[in-house]
C-alpha beads as a LAMMPS data file, in Angstrom:
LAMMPS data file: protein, C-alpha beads

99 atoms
98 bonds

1 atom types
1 bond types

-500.0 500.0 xlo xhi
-500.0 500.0 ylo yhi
-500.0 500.0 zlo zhi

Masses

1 110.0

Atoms # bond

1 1 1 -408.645 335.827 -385.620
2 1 1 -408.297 338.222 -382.385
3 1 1 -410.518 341.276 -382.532
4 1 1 -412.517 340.289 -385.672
5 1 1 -416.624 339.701 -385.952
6 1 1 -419.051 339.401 -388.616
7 1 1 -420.798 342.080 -389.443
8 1 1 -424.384 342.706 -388.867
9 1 1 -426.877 340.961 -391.271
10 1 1 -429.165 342.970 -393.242
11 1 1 -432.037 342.310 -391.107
12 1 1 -429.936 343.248 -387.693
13 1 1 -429.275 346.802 -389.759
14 1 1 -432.850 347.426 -391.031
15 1 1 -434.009 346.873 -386.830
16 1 1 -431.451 349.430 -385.534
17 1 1 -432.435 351.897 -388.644
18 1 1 -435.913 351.283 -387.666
19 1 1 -435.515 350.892 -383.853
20 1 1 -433.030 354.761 -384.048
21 1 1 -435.846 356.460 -385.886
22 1 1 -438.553 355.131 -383.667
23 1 1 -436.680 356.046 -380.650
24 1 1 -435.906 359.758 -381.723
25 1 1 -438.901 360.339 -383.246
26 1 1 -440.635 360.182 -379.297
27 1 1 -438.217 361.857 -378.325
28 1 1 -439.099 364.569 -380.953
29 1 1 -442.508 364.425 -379.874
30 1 1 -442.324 364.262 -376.398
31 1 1 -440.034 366.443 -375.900
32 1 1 -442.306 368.595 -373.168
33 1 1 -443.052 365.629 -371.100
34 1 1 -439.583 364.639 -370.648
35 1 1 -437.596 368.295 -370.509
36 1 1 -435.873 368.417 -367.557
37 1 1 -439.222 367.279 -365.077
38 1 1 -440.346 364.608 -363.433
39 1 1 -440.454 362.005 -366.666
40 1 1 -437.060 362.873 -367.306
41 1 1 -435.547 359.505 -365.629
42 1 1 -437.866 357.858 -368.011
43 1 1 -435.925 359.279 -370.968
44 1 1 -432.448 358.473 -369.514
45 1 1 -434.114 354.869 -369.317
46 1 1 -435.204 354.944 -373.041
47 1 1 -431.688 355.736 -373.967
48 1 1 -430.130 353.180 -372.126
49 1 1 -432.401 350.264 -373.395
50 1 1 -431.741 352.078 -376.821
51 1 1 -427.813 351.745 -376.376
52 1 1 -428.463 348.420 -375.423
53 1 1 -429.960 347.349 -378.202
54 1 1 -427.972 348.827 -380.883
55 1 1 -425.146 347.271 -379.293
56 1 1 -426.860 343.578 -379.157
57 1 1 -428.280 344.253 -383.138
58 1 1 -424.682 345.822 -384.106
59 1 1 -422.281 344.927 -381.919
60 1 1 -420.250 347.742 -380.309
61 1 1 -419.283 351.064 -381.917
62 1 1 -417.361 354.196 -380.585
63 1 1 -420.104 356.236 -382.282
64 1 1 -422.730 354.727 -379.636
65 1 1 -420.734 356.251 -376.399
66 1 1 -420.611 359.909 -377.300
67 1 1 -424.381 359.839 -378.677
68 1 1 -425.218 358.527 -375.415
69 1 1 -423.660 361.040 -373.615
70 1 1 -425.333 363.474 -375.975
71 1 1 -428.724 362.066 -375.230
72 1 1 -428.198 363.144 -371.410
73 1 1 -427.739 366.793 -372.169
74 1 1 -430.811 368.641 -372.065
75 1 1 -432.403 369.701 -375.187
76 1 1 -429.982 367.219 -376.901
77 1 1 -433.040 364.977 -377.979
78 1 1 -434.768 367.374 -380.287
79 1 1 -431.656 366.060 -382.277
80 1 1 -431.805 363.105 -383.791
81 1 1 -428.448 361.468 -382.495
82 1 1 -429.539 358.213 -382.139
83 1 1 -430.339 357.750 -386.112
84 1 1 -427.254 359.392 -386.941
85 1 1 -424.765 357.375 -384.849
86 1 1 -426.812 354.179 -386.544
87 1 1 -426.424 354.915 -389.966
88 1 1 -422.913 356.201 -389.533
89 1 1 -421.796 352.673 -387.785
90 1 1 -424.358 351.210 -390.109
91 1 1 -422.767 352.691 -393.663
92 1 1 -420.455 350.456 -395.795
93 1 1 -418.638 352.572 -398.533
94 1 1 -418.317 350.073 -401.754
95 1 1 -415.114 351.047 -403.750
96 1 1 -414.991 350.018 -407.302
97 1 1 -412.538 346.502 -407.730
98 1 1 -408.737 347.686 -409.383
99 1 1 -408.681 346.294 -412.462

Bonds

1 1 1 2
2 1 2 3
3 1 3 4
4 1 4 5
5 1 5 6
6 1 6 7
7 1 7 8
8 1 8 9
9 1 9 10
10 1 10 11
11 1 11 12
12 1 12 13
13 1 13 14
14 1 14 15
15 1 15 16
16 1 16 17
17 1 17 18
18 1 18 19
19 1 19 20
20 1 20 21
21 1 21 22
22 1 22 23
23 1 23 24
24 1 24 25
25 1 25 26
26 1 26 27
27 1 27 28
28 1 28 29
29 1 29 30
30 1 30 31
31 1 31 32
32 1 32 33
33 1 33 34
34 1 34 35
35 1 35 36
36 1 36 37
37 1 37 38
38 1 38 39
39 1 39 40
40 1 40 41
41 1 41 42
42 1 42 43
43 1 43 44
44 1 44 45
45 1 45 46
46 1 46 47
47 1 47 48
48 1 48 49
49 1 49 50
50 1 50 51
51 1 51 52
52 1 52 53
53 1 53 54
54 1 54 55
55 1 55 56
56 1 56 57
57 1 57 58
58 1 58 59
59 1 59 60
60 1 60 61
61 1 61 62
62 1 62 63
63 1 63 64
64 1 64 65
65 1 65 66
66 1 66 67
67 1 67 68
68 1 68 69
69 1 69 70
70 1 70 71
71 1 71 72
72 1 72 73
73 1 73 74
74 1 74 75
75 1 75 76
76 1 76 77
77 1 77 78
78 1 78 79
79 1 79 80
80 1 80 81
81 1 81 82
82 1 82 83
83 1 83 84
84 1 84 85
85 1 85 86
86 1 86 87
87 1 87 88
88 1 88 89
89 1 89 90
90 1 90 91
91 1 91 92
92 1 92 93
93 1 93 94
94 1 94 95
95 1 95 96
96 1 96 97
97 1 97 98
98 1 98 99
């Protein structure tokens, strides 16, 4: 079928959830050495490898492009937009089976 792919495995979801709270956690903590200075481009860098890799471990999402653009605002990483975006593309809703 056109337009259809597996979905992640279990492992692949437990990286990104891991790999998400890594990634803004440093950015939580560094958040002086990469405001708006020098080290800056080395933020923008972490986010791009980061979008990378969710998109490799999960395949692609909408919810990955404005989180990325979020990322590049200042102050935006004391936020923790890369976890959310994750577990949002990452959540499966089970409904109960009609009877």
């Amino acid at each position: 079928m056109v337009g259809t792919r597996a979905a992640p495995s279990t492992r692949r979801v437990w990286a990104a959830r891991a790999l998400a709270v890594l990634v803004d956690g440093l950015q939580i903590v560094t958040v002086p050495a990469f405001f708006g200075g020098i080290v800056s481009p080395l933020n923008d860098a972490l986010d791009l490898a980061a979008g990378i890799v969710f998109v490799l471990l999960l395949g692609w999402h909408v919810a990955f492009l404005p989180t990325f653009v979020t990322e590049l605002i200042p102050f935006a990483d004391i936020f923790p937009t890369w976890t959310a975006a994750v577990l949002f593309v990452t959540y499966r809703k089970t409904r109960p089976q009609a009877s």
